[in-house]
C-alpha positions in Angstrom: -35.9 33.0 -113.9 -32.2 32.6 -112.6 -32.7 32.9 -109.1 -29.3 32.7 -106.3 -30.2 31.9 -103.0 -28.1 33.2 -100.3 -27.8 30.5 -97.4 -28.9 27.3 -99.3 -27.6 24.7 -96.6 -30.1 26.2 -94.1 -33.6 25.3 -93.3 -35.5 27.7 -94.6 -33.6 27.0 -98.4 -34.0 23.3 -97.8 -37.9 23.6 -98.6 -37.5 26.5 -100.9 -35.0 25.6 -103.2 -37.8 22.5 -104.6 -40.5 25.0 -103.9 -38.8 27.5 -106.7 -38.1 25.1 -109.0 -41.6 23.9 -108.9 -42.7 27.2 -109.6 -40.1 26.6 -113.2 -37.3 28.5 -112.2 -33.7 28.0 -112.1 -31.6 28.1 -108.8 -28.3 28.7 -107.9 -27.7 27.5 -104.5 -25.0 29.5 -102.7 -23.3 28.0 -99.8 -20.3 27.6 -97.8 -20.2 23.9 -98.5 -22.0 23.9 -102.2 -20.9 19.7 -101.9 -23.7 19.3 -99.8 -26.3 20.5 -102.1 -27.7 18.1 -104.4 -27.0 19.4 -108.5 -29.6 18.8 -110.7 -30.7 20.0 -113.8 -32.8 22.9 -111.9 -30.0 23.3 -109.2 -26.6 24.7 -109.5 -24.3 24.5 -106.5 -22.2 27.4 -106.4 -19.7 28.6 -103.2 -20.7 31.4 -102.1 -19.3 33.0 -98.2 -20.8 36.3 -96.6 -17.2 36.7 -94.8 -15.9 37.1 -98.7 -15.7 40.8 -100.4 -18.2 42.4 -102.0 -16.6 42.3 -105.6 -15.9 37.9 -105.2 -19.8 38.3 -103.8 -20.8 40.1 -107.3 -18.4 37.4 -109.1 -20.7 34.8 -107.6 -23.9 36.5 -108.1 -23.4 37.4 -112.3 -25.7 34.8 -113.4 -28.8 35.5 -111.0 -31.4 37.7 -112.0 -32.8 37.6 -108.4 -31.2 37.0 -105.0 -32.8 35.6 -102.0 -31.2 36.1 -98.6 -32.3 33.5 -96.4 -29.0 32.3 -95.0 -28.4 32.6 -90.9 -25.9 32.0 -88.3 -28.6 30.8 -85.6 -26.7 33.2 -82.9 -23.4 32.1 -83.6 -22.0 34.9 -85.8 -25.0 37.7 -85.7 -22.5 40.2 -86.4 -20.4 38.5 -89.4 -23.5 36.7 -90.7 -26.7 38.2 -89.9 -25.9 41.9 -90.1 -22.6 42.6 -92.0 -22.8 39.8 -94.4 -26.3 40.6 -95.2 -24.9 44.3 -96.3 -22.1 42.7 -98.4 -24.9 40.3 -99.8 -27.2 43.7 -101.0 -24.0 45.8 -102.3 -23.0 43.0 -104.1 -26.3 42.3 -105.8 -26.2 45.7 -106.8 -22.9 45.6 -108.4 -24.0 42.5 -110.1 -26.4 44.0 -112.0 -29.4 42.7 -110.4 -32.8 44.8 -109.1 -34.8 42.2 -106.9 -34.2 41.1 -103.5 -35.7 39.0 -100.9 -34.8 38.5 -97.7 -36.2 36.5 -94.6 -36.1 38.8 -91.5 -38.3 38.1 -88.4 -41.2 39.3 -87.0 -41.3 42.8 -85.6 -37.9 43.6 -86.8 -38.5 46.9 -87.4 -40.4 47.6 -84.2 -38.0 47.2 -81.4 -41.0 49.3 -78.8 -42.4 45.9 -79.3 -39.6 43.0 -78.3 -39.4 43.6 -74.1 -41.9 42.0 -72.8 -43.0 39.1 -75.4 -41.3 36.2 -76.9 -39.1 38.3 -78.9 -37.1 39.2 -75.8 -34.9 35.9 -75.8 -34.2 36.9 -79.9 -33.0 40.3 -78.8 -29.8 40.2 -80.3 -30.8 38.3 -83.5 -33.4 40.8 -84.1 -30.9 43.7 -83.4 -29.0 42.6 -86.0 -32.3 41.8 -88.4 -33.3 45.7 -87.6 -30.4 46.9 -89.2 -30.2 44.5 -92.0 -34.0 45.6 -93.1 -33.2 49.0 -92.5 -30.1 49.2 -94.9 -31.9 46.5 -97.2 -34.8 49.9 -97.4 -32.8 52.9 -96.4 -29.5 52.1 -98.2 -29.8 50.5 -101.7 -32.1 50.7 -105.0 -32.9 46.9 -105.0 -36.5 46.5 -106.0 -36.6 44.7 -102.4 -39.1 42.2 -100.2 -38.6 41.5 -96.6 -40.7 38.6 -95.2 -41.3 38.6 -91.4 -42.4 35.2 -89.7 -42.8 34.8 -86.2 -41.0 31.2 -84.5 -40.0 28.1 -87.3 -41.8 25.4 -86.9 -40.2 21.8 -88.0 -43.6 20.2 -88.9 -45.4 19.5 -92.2 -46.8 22.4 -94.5 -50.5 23.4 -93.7 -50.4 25.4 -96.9 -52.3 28.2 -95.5 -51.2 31.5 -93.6 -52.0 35.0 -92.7 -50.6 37.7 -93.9 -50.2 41.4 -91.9 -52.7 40.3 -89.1 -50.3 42.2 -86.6 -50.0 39.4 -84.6 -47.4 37.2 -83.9 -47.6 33.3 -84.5 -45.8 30.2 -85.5 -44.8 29.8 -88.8 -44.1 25.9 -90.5 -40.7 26.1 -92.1 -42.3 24.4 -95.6 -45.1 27.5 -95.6 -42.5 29.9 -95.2 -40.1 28.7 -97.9 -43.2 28.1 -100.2 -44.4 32.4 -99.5 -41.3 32.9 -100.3 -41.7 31.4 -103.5 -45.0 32.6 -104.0 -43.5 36.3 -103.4 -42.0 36.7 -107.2 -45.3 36.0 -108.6 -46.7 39.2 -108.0 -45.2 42.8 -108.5 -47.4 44.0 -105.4 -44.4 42.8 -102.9 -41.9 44.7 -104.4 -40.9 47.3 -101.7 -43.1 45.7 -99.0 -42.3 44.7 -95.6 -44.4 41.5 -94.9 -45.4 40.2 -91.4 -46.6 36.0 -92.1 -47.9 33.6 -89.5 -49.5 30.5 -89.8 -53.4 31.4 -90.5 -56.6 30.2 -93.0 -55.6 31.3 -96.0 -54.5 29.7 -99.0 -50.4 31.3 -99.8 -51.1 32.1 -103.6 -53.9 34.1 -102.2 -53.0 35.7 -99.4 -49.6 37.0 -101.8 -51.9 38.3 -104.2 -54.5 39.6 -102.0 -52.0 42.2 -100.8 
């Protein structure tokens, strides 16, 4: 498939860019700065800036037949980035033409009862701004959509193995994440599903299709 990713300069897009093409598709990697993306024949740098329009967005997008939104300010424009770009980012999918969307989000982003108190609390605006990205994301559009919630990144090698919907929270490596990801377009069963990950003891391809 034709597959834009939202964010490509990031961490998370860093593992799964390779991780998609493995899997034999074709990626567009949106960015910023597209120059620091490497082109290949898999890998198509393309500019792409969530403080743009929604119509130059859709312009972008035309080629894709799935977007993933894994881009993030890390705190320092929640607002522009996180939340409002994120919008932009679905209503121009839809305009495109396109029905499936991923997006990373963060664990418990839909369960605010459940931030005071734990980790979670020093994410609280990050997660405010997840909360209403996720709920637009289900609320708000017709994208056939998937919304993948891991608890803290972890910069450390892939185990290859995590637990899916446990209800607890846990570290996540950043290569395990990017490779569910990946694993997610496999199966139809995520479409329309909110997914909680952590790190666990099973194997990715079947914890994905296990759902």
């Amino acid at each position: 498939m034709n597959i834009f990713v939202i964010g490509s300069t990031g961490r998370v897009a860093k593992e799964l860019i390779p991780a998609l093409v493995e899997e034999g598709h074709h990626v567009f990697a949106g960015a910023r700065q597209p120059e620091k993306i490497v082109e290949s024949e898999f890998v198509t740098p393309v500019k792409f800036d969530l403080e743009w329009e929604v119509p130059e967005m859709a312009q972008a997008l035309k080629n894709a037949e799935v977007v993933y939104f894994v881009a993030g300010s890390r705190g320092k424009a929640l607002l522009q980035t996180d939340l409002f770009g994120a919008k932009k980012a679905m209503e121009a999918t839809e305009k495109a033409g396109i029905g499936r969307y991923i997006q990373l989000s963060s664990a418990n982003s839909l369960q605010p009862e459940t931030w005071k108190g734990t980790a979670l609390e020093a994410l609280m605006d990050y997660n405010i701004a997840k909360f209403f990205a996720d709920h637009w994301l289900m609320d708000h559009t017709n994208l056939e959509y998937t919304i993948l919630q891991p608890g803290s990144l972890e910069e450390a090698p892939a185990t290859g193995k995590i637990s899916l919907n446990s209800g607890e929270l846990g570290k996540n490596t950043i290569p395990d994440v990017a490779k569910t990801l990946a694993v997610l377009l496999t199966t139809d069963k995520t479409k329309n599903q909110v997914i909680a990950m952590r790190n666990g003891d099973e194997e990715i391809e079947t914890a994905v299709h296990a759902l």
